[in-house]
C-alpha positions as CSV (number, residue, x, y, z in Angstrom):
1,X,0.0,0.0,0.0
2,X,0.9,3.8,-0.9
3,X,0.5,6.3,2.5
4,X,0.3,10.0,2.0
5,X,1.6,11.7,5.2
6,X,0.8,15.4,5.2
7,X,4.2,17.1,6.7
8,X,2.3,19.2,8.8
9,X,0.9,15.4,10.5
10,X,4.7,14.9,10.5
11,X,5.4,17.9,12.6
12,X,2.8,17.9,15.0
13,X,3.7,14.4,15.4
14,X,7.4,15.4,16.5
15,X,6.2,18.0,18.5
16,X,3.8,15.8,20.4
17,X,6.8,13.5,21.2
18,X,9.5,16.4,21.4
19,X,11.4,14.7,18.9
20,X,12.7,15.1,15.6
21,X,11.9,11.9,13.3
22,X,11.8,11.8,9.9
23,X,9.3,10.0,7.5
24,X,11.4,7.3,7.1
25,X,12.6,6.1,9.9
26,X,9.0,5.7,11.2
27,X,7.3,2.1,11.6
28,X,4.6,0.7,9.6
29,X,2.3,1.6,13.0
30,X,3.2,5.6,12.6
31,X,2.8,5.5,9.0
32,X,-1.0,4.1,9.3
33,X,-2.0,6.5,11.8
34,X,-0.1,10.0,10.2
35,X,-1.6,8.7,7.1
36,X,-5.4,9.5,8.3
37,X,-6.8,6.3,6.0
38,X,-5.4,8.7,2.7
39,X,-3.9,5.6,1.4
40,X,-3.6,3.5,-2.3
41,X,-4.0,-0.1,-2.7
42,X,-1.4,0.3,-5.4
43,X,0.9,2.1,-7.7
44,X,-1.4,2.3,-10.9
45,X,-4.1,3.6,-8.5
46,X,-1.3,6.2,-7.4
47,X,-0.3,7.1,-10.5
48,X,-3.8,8.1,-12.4
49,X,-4.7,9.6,-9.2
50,X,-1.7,11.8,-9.7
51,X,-1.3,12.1,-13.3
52,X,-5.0,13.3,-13.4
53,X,-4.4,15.8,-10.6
54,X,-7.5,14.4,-8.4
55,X,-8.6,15.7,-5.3
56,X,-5.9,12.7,-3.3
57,X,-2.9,13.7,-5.5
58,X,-0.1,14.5,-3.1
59,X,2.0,17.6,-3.4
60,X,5.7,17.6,-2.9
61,X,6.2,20.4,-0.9
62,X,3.4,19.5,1.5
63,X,3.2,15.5,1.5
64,X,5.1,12.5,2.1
65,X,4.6,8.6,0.0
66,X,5.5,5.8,1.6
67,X,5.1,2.3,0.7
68,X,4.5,-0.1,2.6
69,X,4.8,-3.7,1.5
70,X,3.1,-6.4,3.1
């Protein structure tokens, strides 16, 4: 599955915790709950999501994607 973390998750996240980690050094756990449910079952559902600028298309500057394999 694809996660979308919104930094701004990230950072309250760190703040909560007073520490400073970043998104990939957090477990599959973290990932799940920064990620709200604004996941992907896969990459092709990622990709036209993305490519057709829908309403769950990530932006760099304000998102993280992480995979997570099962």
């Amino acid at each position: 599955m694809i996660y979308i973390i919104q930094a701004s998750a990230l950072m309250r996240y760190n703040y909560k915790h007073n520490m400073f980690k970043p998104v990939e050094d957090l477990d599959a756990d973290e990932v799940k709950e920064l990620a709200s449910d604004w996941h992907f079952d896969n990459w092709e559902q990622f990709v036209k999501e993305f490519n057709n600028d829908g309403d769950l298309a990530p932006f760099p500057t304000e998102h993280f994607i992480v995979e997570l394999k099962s």
